[in-house]
C-alpha positions in Angstrom: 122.3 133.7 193.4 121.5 136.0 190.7 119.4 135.0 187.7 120.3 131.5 187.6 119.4 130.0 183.9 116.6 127.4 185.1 117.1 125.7 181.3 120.3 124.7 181.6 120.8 120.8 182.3 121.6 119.5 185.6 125.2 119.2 186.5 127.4 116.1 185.9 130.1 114.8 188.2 132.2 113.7 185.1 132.1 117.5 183.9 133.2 119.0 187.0 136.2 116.9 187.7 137.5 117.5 184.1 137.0 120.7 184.8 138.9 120.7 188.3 141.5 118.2 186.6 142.6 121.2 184.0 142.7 123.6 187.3 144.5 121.3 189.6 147.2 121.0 186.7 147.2 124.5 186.1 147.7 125.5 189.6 149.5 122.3 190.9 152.5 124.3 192.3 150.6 126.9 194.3 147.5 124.3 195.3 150.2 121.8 196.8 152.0 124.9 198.8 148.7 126.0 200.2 147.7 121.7 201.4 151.1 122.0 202.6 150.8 125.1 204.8 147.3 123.6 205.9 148.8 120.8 207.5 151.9 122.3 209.2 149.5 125.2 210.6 147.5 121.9 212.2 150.6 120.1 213.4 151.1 123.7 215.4 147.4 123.9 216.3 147.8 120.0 217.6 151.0 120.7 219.9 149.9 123.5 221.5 147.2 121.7 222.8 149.7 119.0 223.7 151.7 121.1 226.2 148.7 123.6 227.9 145.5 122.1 227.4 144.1 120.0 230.2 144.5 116.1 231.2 141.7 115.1 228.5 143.0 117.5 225.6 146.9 116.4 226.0 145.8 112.8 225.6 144.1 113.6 222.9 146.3 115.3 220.7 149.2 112.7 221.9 146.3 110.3 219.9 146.3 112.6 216.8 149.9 112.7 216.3 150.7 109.1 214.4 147.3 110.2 212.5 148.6 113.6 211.1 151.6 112.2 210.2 149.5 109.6 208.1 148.0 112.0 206.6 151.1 114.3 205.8 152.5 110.9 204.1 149.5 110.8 202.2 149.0 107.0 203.6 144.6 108.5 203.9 143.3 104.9 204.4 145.7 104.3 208.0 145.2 108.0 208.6 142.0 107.3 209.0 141.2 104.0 210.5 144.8 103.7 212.5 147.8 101.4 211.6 146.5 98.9 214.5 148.6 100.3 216.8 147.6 104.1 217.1 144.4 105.1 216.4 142.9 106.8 213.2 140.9 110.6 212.7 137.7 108.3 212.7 138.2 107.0 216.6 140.2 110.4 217.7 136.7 112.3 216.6 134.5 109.6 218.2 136.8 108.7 221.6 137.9 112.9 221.9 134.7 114.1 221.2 134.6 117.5 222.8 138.2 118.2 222.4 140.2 120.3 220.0 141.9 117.4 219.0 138.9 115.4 218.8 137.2 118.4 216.8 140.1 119.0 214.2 140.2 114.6 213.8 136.6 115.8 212.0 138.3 118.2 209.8 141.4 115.7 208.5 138.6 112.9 208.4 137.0 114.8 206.3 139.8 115.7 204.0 141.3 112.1 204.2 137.8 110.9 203.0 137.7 113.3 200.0 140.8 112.7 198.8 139.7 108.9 198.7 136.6 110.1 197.1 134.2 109.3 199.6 132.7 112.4 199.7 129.0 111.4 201.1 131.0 110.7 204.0 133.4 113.2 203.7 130.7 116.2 203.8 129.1 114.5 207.3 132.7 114.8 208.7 133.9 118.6 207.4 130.4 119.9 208.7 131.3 117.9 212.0 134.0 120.4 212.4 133.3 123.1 214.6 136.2 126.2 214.0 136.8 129.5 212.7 140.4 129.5 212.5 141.8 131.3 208.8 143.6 128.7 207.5 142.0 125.2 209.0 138.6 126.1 208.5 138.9 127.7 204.8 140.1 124.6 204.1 137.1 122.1 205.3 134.9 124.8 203.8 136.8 124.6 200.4 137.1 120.7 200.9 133.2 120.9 201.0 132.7 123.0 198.1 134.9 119.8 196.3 132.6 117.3 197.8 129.6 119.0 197.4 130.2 119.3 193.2 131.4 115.6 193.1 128.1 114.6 194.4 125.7 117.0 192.1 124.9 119.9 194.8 126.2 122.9 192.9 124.7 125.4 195.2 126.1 124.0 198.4 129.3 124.2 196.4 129.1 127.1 194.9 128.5 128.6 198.8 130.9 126.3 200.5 133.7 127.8 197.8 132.9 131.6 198.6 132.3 131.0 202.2 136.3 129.6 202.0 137.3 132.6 200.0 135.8 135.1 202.6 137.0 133.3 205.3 141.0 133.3 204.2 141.1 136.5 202.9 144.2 136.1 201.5 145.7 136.5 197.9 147.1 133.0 198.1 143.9 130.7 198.8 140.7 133.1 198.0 141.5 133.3 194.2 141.7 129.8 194.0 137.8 129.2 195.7 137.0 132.5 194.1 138.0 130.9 190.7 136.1 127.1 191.7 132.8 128.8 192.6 133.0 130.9 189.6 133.5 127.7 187.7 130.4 126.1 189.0 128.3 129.1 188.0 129.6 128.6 184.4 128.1 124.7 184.7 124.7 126.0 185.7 124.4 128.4 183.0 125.1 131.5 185.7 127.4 134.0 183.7 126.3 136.9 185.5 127.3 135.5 189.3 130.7 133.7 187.5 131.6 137.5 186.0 131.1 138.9 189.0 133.4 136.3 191.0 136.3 136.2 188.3 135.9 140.4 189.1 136.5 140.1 192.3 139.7 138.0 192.2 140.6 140.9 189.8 139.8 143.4 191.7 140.1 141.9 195.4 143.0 140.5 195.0 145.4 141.8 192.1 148.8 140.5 194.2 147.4 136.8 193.1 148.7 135.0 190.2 145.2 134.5 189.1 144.4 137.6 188.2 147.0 137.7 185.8 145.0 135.2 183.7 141.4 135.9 184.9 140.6 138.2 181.8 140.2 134.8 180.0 137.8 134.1 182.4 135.7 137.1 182.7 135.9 137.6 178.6 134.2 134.1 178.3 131.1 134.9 180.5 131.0 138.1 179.1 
């Protein structure tokens, strides 16, 4: 990172999530489509391996089914440990380990966790996860970037947030990490790598509805 300002203070949790409060708020509409397009595009993922992957892999996404749809209820808590009749993301990943089913339980685990602010033991689950699929795994990279500024590491976030951007590639979920890691520069006292960041969603990726309000952005770190 490019002439980081060693002076500045260390971050605080508080600060970031006021600061990804006034985002989320901001954004709500668009940041709910893309969770939503997330988990359908792993409900697809989860039955194809249902109907052509082998013995092993069809049991295992049978096991993830009850689990996803915990998790599309936003019920995180059963998602994860089971409703004591089907198991949760925790046992899929442990029992399934191996599988694709088993390997995407890490990735919801990990986003079940964070969303019940556990993120310690979100971040051990997310870096579990073994993929480079363009939607799921933008999305456990992004979900790290989260965890990883909750719990104080703003250069693991900073890099988890652009290493999401990169991976999507698209004008509806880059800007949006683009705009997060940019945001974390700002709290280490890094206007130079934020400018160039709020830039790029400018220039990258003008279709977005970011960029129409990133001159703010790139004006304050000027």
């Amino acid at each position: 990172m490019s002439n980081k300002n060693t002076n500045e203070a260390p971050i605080a949790a508080d600060e970031v999530l006021s600061k990804s409060e006034a985002l989320i708020i901001q954004y709500k509409k668009p940041i709910v489509a893309i969770i939503a397009a997330i988990v359908i595009i792993i409900l697809g993922y989860t039955c194809y391996n249902t109907y052509v992957a082998e013995p092993k892999e069809q049991e295992a996404a049978e096991a993830i089914f009850t689990a996803e749809n915990l998790f599309a209820a936003q019920d995180f808590e059963k998602a994860l440990n089971g409703d004591g009749v089907n198991l949760g993301f925790i046992q899929i990943a442990e029992d399934y380990s191996g599988t694709a089913a088993g390997n995407i339980a890490n990735a919801y685990a990990g986003m079940a966790l964070a969303q019940l602010e556990r993120y310690e033991e979100a971040i051990d689950y997310l870096k579990a996860f073994d993929g480079d699929d363009k939607m799921v795994a933008p999305a456990v990279y992004g979900t790290l970037g989260s965890c990883y500024a909750q719990t104080g590491d703003a250069d693991a976030a900073i890099s988890n947030y652009k290493k999401a951007a990169k991976m999507a590639n698209n004008t509806t979920i880059s800007p949006t990490y683009l705009l997060q890691a940019g945001i974390m520069c700002e709290l280490q006292g890094d206007k130079e790598e934020a400018a160039e960041l709020y830039q790029e969603i400018k220039s990258k990726y003008a279709a977005s509805p970011l960029s129409m309000e990133i001159d703010k952005y790139i004006n304050r770190v000027k």
